[in-house]
Every structure is written in C-alpha cells, then in structure tokens.
N, CA, C and O atoms as CSV, one atom per row, in Angstrom:
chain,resi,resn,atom,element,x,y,z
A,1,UNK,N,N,-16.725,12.754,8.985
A,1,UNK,CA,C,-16.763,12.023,7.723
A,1,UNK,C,C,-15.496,12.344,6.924
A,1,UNK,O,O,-14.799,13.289,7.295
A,2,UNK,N,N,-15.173,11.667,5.921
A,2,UNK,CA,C,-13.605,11.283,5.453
A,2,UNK,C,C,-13.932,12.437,4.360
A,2,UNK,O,O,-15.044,12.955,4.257
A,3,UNK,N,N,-13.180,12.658,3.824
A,3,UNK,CA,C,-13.442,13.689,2.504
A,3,UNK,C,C,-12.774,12.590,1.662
A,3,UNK,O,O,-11.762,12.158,2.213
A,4,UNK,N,N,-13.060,12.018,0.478
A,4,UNK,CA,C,-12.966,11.264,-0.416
A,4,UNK,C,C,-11.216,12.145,-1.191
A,4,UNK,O,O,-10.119,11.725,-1.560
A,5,UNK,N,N,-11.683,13.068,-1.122
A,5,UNK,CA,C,-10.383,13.437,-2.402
A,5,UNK,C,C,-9.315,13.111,-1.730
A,5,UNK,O,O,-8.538,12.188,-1.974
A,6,UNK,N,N,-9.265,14.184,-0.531
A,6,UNK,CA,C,-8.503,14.018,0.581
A,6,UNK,C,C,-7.450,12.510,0.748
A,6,UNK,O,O,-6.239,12.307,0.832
A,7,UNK,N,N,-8.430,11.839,0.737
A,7,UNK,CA,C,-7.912,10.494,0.929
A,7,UNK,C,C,-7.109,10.058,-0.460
A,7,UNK,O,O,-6.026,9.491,-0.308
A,8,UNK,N,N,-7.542,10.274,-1.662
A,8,UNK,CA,C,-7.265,10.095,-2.541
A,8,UNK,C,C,-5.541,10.800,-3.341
A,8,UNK,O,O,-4.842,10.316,-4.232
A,9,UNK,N,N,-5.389,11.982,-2.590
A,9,UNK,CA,C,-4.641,12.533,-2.593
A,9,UNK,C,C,-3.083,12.119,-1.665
A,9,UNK,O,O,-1.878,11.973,-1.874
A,10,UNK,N,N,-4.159,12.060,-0.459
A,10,UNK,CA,C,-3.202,11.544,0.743
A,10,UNK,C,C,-2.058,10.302,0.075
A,10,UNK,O,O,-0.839,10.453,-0.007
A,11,UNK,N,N,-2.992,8.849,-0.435
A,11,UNK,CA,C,-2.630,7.634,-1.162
A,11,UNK,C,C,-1.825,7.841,-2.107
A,11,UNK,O,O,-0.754,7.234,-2.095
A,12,UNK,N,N,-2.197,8.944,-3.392
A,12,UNK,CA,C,-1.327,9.008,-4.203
A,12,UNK,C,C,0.272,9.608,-3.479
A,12,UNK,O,O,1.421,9.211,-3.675
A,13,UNK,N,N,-0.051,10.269,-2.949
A,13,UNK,CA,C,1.285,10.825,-2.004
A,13,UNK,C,C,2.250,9.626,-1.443
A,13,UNK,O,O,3.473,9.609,-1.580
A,14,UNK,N,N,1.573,8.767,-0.876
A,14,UNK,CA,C,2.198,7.897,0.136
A,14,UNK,C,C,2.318,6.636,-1.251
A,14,UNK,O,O,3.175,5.755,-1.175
A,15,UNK,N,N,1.732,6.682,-1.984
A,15,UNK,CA,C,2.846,5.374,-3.322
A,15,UNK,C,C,3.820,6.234,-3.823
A,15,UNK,O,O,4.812,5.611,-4.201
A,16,UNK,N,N,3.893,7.396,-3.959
A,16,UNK,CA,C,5.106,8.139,-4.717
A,16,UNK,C,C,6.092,7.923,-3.643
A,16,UNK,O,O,6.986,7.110,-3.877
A,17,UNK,N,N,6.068,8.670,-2.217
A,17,UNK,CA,C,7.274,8.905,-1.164
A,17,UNK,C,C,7.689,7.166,-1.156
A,17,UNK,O,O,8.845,6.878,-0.848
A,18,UNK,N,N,6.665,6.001,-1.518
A,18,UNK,CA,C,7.152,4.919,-1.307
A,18,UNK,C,C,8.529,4.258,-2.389
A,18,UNK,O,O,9.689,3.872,-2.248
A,19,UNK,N,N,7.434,4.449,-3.582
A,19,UNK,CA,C,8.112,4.529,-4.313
A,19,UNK,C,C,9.607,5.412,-4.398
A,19,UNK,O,O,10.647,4.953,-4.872
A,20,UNK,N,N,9.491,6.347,-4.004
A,20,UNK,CA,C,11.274,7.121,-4.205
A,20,UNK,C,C,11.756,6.986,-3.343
A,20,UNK,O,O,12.822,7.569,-3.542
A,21,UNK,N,N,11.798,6.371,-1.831
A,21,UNK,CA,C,12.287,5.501,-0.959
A,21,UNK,C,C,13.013,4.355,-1.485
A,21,UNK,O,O,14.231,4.178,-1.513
A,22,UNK,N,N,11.752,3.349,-2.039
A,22,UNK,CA,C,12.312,2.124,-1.897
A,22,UNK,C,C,12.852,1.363,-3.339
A,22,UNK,O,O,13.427,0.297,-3.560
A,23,UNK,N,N,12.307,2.596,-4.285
A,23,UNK,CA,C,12.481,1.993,-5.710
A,23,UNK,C,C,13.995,3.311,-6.192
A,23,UNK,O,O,14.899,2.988,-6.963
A,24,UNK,N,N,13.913,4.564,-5.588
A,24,UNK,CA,C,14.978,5.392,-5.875
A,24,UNK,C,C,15.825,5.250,-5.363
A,24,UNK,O,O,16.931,5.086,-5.879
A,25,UNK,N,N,15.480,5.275,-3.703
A,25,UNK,CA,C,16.956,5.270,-3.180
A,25,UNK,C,C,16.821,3.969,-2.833
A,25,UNK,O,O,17.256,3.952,-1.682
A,26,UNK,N,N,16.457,2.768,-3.138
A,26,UNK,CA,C,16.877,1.378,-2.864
A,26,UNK,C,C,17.161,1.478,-1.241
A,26,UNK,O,O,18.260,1.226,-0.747
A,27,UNK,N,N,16.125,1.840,-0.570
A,27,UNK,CA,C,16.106,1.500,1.148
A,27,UNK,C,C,15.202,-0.292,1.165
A,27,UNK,O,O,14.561,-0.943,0.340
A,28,UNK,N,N,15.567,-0.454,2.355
A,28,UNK,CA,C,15.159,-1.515,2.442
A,28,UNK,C,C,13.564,-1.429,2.426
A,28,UNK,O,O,13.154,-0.306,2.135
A,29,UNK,N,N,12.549,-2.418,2.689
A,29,UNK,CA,C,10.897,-2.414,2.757
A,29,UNK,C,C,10.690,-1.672,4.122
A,29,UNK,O,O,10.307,-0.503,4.159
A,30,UNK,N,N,11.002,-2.517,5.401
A,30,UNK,CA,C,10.544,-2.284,6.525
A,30,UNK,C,C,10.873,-0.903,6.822
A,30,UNK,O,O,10.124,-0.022,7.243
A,31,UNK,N,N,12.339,-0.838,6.484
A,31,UNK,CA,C,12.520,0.777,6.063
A,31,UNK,C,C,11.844,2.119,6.169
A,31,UNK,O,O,11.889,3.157,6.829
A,32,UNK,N,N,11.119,1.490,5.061
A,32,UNK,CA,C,10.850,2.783,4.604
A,32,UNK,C,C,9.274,2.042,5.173
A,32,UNK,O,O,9.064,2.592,6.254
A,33,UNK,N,N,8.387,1.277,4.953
A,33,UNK,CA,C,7.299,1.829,5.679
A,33,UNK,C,C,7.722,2.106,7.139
A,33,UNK,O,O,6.969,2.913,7.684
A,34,UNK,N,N,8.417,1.792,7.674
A,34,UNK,CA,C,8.476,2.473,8.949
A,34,UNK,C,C,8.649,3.887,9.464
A,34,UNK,O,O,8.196,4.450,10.461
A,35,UNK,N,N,9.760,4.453,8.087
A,35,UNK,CA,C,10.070,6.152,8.221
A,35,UNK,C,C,8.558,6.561,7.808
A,35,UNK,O,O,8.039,7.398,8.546
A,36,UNK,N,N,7.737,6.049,6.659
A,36,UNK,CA,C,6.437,6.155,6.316
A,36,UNK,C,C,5.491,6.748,7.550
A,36,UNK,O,O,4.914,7.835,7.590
A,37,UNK,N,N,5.513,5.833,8.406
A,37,UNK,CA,C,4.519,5.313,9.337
A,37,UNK,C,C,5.023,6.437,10.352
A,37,UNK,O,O,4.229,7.225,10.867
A,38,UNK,N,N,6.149,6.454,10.559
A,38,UNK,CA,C,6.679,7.458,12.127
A,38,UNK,C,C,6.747,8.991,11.963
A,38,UNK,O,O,6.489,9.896,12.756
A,39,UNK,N,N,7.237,8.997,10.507
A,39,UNK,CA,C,7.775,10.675,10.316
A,39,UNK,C,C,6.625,11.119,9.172
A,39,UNK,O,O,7.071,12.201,8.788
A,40,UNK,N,N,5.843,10.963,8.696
A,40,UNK,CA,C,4.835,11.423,7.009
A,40,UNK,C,C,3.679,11.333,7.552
A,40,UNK,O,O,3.057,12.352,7.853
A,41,UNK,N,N,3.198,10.111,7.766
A,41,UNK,CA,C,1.792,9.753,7.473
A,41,UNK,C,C,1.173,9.324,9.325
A,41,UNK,O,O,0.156,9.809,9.821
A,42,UNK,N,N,1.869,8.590,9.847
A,42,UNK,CA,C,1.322,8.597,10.995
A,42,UNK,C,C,0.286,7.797,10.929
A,42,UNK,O,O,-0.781,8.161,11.426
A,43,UNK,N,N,0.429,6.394,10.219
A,43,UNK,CA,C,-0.518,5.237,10.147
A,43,UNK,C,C,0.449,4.372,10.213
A,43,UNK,O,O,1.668,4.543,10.176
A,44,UNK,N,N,-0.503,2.943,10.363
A,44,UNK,CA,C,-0.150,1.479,10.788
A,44,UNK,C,C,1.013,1.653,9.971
A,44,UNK,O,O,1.251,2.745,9.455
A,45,UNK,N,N,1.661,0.784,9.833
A,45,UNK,CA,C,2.572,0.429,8.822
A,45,UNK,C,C,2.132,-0.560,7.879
A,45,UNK,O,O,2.329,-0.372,6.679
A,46,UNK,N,N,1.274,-2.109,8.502
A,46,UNK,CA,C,0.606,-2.903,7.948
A,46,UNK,C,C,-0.716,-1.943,6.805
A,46,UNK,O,O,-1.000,-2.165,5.628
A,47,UNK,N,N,-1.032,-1.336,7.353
A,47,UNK,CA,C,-2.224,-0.386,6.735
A,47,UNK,C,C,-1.844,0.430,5.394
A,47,UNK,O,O,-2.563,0.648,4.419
A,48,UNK,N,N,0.218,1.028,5.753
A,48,UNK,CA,C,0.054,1.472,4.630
A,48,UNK,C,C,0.642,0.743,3.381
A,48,UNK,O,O,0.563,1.384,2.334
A,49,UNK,N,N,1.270,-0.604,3.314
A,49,UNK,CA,C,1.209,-1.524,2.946
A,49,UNK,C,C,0.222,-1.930,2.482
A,49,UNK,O,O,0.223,-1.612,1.292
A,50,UNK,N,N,-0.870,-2.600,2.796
A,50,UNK,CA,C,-2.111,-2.615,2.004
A,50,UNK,C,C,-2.871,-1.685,1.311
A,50,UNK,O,O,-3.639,-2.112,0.449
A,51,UNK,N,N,-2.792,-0.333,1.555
A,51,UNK,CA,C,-3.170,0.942,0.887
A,51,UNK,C,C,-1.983,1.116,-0.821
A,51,UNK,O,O,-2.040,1.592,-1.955
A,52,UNK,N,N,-1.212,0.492,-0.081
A,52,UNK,CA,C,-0.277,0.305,-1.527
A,52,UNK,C,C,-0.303,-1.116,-2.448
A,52,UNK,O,O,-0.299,-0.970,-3.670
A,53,UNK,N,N,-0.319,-1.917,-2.123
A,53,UNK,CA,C,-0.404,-3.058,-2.608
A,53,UNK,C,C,-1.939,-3.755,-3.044
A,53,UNK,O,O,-1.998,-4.410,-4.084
A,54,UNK,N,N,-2.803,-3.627,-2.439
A,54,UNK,CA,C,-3.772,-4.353,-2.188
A,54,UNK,C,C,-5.227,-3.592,-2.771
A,54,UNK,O,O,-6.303,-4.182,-2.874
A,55,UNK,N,N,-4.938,-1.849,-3.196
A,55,UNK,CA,C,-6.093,-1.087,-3.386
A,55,UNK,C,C,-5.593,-0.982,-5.003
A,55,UNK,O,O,-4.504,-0.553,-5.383
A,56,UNK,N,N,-6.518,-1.412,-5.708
A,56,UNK,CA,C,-6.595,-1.740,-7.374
A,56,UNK,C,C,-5.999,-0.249,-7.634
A,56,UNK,O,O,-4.959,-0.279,-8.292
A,57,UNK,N,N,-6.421,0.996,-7.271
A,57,UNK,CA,C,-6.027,2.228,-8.248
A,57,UNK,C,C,-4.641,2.451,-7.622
A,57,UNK,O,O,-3.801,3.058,-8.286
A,58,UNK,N,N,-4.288,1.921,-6.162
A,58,UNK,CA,C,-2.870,2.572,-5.789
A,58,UNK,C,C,-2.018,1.761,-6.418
A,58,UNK,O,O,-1.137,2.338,-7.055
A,59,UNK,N,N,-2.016,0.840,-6.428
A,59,UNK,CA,C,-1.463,-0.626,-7.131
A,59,UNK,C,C,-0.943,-0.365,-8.520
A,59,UNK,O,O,0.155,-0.736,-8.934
A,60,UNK,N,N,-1.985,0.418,-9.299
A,60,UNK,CA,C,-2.000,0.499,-10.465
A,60,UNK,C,C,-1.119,1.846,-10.968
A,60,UNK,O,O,-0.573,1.732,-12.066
A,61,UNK,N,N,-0.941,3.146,-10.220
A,61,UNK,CA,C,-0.201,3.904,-9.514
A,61,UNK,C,C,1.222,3.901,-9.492
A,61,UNK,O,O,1.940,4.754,-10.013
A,62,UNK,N,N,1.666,2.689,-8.731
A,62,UNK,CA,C,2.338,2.478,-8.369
A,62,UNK,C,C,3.244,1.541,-9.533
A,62,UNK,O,O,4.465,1.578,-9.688
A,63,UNK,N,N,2.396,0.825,-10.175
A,63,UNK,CA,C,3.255,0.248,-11.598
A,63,UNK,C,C,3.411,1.359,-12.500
A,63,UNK,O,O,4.383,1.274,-13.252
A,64,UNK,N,N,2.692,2.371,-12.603
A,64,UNK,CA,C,3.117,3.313,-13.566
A,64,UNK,C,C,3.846,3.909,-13.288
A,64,UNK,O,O,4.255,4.566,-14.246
A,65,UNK,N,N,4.583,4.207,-11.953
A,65,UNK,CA,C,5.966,4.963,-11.647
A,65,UNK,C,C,7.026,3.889,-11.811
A,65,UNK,O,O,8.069,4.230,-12.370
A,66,UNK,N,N,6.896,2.629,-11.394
A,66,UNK,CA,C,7.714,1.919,-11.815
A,66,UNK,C,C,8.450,1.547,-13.145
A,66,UNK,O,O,9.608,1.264,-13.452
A,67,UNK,N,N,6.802,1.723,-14.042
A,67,UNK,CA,C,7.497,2.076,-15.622
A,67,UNK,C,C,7.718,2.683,-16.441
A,67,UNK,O,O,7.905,2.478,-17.640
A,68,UNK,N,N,7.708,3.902,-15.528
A,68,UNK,CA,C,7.889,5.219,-16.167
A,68,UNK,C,C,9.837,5.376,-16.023
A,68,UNK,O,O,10.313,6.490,-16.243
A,69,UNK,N,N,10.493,4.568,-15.770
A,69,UNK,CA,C,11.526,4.512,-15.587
A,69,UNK,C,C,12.656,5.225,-16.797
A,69,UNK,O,O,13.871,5.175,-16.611
C-alpha cells in the first residue's frame, strides 16, 4: 500500500526539480521530463507530466513557484 505523504512529498519534489529545470534554467520540456524520468524519479514521463499539470494541488504548486518570482 502507497503511503499517502510519501507520495505527497515525492510530487511536491518533482514540480520544484521541474520547475528549476524548465522555468530556471530554461531547458527545453521534453528535456527535462526526460532527465526527470531517467535520472530522479524513474517514472513514465507522460505520468509525470500529468502528476504536474493535471493534479489540482500540484498544479496549484506549481503556479505558486512560478509567482513567487
């Protein structure tokens, strides 16, 4: 069984490294979910794409680093 925080933790992790990838150092998308996917996290790439985009609290996450600028 999944441990909830775990996961929760994991996500917030993987919108930040996304974020300072693709919003800091201006890498390209495929980029960086791909370094994502091969070297960090060791998931889909499509998967962690939707874990970022598509899940209301990572989403939401993820605009607040953006405007925390």
């Amino acid at each position: 069984m999944r441990n909830p925080d775990l996961k929760l933790k994991r996500d917030r992790r993987l919108v930040k490294m996304f974020y300072e990838l693709y919003d800091v150092k201006r890498k390209r998308m495929d980029d960086v979910l791909k370094e994502l996917s091969e070297d960090h996290f060791f998931l889909d790439t499509d998967y962690i794409y939707s874990r970022i985009f598509y899940c209301k609290e990572n989403h939401e996450y993820y605009n607040e680093l953006l405007n925390s600028k």
